[in-house]
C-alpha positions in Angstrom: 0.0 0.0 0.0 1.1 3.5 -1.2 2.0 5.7 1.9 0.4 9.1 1.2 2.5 10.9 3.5 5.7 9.5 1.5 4.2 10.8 -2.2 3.6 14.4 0.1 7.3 14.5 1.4 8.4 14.0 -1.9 6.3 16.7 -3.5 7.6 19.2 -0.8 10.9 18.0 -1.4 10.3 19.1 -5.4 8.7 22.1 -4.9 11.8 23.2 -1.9 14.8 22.9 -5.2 11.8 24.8 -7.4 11.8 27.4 -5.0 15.4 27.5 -4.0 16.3 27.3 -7.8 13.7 30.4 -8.6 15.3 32.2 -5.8 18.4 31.8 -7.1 19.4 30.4 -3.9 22.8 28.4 -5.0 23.7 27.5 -1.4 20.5 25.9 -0.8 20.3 24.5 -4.2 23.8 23.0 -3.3 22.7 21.8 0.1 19.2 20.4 -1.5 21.0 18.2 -4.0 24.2 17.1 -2.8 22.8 15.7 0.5 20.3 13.3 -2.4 22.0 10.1 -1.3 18.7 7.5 -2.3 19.9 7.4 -5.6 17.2 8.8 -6.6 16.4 11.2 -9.5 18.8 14.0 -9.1 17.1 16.8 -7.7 18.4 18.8 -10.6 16.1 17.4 -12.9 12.8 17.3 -10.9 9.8 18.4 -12.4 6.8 20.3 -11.2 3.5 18.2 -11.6 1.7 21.4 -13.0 4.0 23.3 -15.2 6.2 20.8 -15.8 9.3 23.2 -14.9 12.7 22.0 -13.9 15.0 24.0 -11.6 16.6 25.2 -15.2 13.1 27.0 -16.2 12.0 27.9 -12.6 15.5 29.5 -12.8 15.0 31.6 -16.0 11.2 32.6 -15.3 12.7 34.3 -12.4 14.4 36.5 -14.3 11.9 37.5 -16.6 12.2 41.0 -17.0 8.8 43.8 -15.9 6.9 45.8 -18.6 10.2 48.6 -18.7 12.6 46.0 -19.2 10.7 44.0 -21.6 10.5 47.0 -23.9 14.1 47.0 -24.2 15.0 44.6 -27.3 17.2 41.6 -26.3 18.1 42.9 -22.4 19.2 46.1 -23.2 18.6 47.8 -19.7 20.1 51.5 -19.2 21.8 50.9 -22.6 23.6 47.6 -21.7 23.5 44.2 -23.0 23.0 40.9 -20.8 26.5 40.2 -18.9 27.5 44.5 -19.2 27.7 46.6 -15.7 24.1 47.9 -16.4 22.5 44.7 -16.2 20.0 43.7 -13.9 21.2 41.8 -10.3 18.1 39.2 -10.7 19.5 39.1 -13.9 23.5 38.2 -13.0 22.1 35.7 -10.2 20.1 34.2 -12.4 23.1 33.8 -14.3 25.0 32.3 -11.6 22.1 29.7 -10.9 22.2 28.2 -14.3 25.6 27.7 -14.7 25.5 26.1 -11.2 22.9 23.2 -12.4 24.6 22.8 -15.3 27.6 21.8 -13.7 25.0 19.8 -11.6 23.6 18.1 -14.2 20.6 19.5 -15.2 18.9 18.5 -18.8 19.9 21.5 -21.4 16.4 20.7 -23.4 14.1 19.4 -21.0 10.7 20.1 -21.6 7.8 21.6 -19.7 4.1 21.4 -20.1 4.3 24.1 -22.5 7.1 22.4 -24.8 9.5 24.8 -23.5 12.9 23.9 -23.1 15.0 26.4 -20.6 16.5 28.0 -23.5 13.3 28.5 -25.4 11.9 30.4 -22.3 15.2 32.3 -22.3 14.7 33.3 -26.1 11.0 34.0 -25.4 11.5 36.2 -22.6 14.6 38.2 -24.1 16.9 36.9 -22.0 19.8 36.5 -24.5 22.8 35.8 -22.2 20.4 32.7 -20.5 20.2 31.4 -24.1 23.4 31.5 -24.8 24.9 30.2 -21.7 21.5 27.2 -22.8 23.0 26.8 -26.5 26.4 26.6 -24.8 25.0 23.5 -22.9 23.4 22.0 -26.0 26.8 22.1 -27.6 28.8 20.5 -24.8 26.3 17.9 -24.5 26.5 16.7 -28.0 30.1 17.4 -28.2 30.8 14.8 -25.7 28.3 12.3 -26.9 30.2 12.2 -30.5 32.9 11.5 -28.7 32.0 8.9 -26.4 30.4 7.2 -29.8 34.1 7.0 -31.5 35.3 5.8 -28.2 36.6 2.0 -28.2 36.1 -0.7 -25.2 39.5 -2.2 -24.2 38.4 -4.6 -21.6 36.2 -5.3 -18.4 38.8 -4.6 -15.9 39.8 -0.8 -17.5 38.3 1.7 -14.8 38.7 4.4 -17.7 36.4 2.3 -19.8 33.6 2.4 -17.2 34.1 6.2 -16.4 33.0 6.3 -19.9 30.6 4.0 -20.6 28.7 5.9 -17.6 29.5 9.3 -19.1 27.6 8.0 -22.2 24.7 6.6 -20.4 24.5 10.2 -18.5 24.5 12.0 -21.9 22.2 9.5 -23.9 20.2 10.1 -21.1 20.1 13.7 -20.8 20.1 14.4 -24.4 16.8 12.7 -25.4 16.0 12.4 -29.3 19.2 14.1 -29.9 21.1 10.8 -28.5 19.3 8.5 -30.9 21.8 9.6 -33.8 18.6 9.5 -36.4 18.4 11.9 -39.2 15.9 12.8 -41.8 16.6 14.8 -45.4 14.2 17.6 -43.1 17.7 17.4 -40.4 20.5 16.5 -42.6 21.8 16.1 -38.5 19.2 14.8 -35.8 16.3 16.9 -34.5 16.8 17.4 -30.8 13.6 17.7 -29.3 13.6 15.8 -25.9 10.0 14.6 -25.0 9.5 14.4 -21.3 5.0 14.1 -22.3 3.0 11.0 -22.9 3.1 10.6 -26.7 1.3 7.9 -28.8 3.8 6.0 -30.0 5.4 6.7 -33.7 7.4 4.7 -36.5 11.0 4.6 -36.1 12.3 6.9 -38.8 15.8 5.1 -39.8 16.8 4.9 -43.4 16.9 1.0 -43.8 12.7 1.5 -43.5 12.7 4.5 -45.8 15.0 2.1 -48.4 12.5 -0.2 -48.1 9.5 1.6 -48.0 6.8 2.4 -50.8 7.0 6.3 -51.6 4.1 8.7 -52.8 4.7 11.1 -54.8 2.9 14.5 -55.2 3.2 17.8 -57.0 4.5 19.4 -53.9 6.0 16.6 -51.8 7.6 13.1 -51.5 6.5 10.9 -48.8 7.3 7.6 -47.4 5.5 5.2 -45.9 4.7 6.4 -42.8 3.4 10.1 -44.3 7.4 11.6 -43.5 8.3 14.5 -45.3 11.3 13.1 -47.5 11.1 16.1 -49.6 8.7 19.1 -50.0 8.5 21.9 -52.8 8.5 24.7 -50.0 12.3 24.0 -50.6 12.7 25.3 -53.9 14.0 28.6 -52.9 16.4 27.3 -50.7 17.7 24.6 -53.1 17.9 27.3 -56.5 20.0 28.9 -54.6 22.0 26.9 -53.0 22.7 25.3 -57.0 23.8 29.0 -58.1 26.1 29.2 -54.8 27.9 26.4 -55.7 27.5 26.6 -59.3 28.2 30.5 -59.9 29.2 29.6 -63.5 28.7 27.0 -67.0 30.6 23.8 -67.5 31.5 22.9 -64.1 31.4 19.5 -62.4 28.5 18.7 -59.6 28.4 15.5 -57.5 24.8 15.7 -56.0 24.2 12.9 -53.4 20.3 12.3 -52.7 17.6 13.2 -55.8 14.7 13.2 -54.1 12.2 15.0 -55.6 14.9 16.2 -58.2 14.7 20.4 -57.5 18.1 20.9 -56.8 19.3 18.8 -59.8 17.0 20.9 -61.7 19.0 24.0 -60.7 22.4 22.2 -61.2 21.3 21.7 -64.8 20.7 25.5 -65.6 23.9 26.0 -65.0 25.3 23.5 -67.5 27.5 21.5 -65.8 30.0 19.9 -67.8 29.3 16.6 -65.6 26.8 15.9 -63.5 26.7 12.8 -61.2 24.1 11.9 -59.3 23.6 8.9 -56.2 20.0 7.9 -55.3 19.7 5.0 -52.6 15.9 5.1 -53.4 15.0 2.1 -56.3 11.5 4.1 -56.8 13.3 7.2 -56.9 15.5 5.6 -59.4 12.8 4.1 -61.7 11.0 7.8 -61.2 14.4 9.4 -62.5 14.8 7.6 -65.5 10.9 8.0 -66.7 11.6 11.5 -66.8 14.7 10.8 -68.6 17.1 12.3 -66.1 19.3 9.3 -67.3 19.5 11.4 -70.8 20.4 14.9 -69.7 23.6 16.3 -70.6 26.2 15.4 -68.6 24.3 13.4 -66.1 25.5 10.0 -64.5 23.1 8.1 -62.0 24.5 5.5 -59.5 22.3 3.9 -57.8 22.7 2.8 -54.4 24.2 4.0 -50.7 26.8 7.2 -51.0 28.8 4.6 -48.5 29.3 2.1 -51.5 29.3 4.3 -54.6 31.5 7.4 -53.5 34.8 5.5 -52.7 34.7 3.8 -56.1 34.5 7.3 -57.3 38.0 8.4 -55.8 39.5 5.2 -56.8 38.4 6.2 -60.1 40.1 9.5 -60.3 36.6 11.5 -60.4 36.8 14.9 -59.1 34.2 17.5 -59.2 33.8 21.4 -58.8 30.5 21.6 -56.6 29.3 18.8 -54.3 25.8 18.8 -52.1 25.2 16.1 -49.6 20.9 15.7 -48.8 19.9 12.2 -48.2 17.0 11.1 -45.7 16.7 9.5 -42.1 20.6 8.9 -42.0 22.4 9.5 -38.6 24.8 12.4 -37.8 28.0 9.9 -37.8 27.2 9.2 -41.3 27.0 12.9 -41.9 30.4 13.4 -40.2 32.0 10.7 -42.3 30.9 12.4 -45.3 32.5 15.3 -44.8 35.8 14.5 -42.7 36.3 11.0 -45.1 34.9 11.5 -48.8 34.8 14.9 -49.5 38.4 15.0 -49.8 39.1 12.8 -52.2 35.9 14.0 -54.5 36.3 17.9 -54.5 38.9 20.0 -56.2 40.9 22.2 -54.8 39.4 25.2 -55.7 36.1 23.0 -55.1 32.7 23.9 -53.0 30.8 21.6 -51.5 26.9 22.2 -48.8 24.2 20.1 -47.6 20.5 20.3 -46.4 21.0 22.0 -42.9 17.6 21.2 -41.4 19.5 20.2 -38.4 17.2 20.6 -35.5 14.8 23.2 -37.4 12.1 21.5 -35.1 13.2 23.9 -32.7 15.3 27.2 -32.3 17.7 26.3 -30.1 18.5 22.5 -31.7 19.4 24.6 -34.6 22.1 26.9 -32.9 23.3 24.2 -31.3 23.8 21.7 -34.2 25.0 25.4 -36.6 27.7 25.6 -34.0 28.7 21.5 -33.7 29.0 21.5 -37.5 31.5 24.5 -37.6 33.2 22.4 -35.5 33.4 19.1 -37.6 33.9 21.1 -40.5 36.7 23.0 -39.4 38.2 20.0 -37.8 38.0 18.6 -41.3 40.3 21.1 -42.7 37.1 23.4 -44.3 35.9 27.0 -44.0 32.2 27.3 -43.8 30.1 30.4 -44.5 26.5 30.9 -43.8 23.9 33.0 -45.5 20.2 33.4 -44.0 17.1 32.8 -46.3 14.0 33.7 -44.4 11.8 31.1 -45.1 8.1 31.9 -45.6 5.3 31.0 -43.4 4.7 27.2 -43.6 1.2 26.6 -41.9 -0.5 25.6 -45.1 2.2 22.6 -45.8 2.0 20.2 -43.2 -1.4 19.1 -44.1 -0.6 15.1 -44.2 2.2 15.0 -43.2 3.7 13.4 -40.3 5.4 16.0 -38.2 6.4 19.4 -39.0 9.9 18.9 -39.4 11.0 22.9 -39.4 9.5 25.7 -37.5 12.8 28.5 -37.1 12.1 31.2 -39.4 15.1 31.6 -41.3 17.3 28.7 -43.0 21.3 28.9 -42.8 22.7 27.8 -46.5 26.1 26.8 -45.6 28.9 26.8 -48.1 31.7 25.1 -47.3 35.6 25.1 -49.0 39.6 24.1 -48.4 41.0 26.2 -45.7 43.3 28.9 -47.3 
């Protein structure tokens, strides 16, 4: 039998971090959950019952600024920014109170009842240092969960091993959706929406089912089986130019990896590339291509198949290209980063541009500062330069009309273009 006064001295234990945390009361917060020896949930991460907020949001609410302050664009109070001498104190503890449960381990993208994460009530309420100091997080968090990934086991009794292998069961943990390493052409790198609600239960989205799934296809949008978005005409904009980025004149050499509904490949052939290879994993995709004679287009060249199998036959055959875009669907972000840091290389030419889809976390604004900011990383790591040019993207309410989720909601898209370092 349930003791009621147990399930009452827990809730009063929640609600004493919530309040200490919205107080910004670190030496309480420290007392509160350091002395959690039960092994318990870490009292960083408790939630509210009604509002669903962690410590992290009850921290940031606090600091939500009054009608004056609110007026002032981005915290600019008494003509300073967030972090300057002008700013508020509520402000600087609040400051202080986040960075302390980070360290604690509080969950960067938790969600409340609202489908808030900390850092989208940050961004909501103007509170730009918050977000940033959230995005920071994000980063860190995903950082370290690549590189627990590449990390090899060397044996049972190897305490460094176990460290680890706990490390990554923390992050996995704490990151959510963003841990499961799944990708769709809509995130070219994993959405990063962590779901802490009762959902009904959806389809794995995983390119071995998309390979082998039956696609529809519409005036305005590809689909799989499971009503996904593979490919929508909304993108048009975004993938002419994107083509005239990469191909800024005639008779040059394109590599496109992922057809799809074929728009970008229609823009690389205005430009009249000299060749023009293309690699579709899809067989109906395929079959689709070669009924609209894609197969006969000057300079065109279909493989058919994974990028994994087809593109290293390519370098062993000596091909190099001019322009290269990467866009394939529900692949996961360690395939992305072998793209770039292992194939591009031996495919572009020195003088050579290369870009891909970057819906990476468009699901939500934050996902997508964090993953803009791990990709610089990977990319420069990889010996590239990238640049980024906004393309506001227009409103979208109209599109999602049977389809499965809306896989971008931010309003502007980042077209990276990405070349050798000097």
């Amino acid at each position: 039998m349930t003791d009621p006064h147990a399930e009452i001295d827990v809730d009063l234990d929640v609600q004493e971090v919530l309040l200490a945390a919205s107080q910004h009361n670190i030496p309480k917060l420290r007392q509160l959950i350091r002395s959690n020896n039960s092994g318990a949930e870490n009292p960083a991460n408790v939630k509210d019952t009604e509002t669903g907020y962690s410590p992290l949001h009850a921290a940031i609410a606090a600091c939500e600024p009054d009608q004056d302050e609110a007026e002032q664009a981005n915290g600019v109070v008494n003509g300073h920014r967030d972090g300057d001498e002008g700013q508020s104190e509520e402000l600087m503890s609040g400051r202080e109170t986040v960075k302390f449960l980070l360290q604690e381990g509080a969950i960067w993208n938790d969600l409340d009842n609202n489908d808030e994460t900390p850092g989208c009530m940050a961004r909501r309420l103007g509170l730009t240092e918050l977000y940033d100091l959230m995005v920071d997080a994000g980063v860190r968090a995903e950082l370290l969960l690549n590189r627990l990934e590449g990390y090899e086991i060397l044996g049972d009794d190897d305490e460094e091993e176990v460290d680890v292998e706990d490390d990554a069961n923390i992050v996995a943990e704490q990151q959510g959706d963003l841990a499961t390493g799944e990708e769709t052409h809509e995130s070219t790198i994993p959405t990063t929406t962590t779901t802490t609600q009762e959902q009904d239960p959806e389809p794995n989205v995983s390119n071995v089912r998309y390979l082998h799934s039956n696609l529809t296809f519409q005036d305005d949008r590809l689909l799989d089986d499971d009503q996904n978005g593979v490919m929508m005409a909304w993108e048009t904009e975004i993938m002419s130019k994107t083509a005239r980025k990469l191909l800024p004149s005639q008779g040059l050499r394109v590599l496109n990896i992922g057809h799809g509904m074929g728009i970008v490949d229609g823009f690389f052939q205005e430009q009249s590339p000299s060749v023009h290879h293309i690699v579709e994993a899809h067989a109906e995709v395929v079959a689709t291509m070669k009924q609209k004679g894609w197969h006969e287009k000057p300079g065109v060249v279909i493989h058919e198949g994974r990028w994994q199998d087809i593109l290293p036959k390519l370098v062993e055959q000596g091909e190099m290209f001019d322009a290269i875009y990467y866009d394939t669907f529900a692949e996961s972000y360690a395939d992305f980063r072998e793209f770039l840091s292992e194939q591009v290389i031996g495919l572009l030419d020195t003088d050579g541009l290369w870009s891909f889809f970057n819906g990476m976390g468009a699901d939500r604004q934050i996902s997508y500062d964090v993953y803009q900011k791990v990709v610089e990383m990977d990319v420069f790591e990889a010996g590239f330069d990238v640049s980024w040019e906004d393309i506001p993207v227009p409103p979208l309410e109209g599109e999602w009309s049977g389809v499965r989720r809306r896989y971008w909601v931010v309003d502007n898209y980042r077209l990276p273009i990405c070349k050798y370092m000097d």
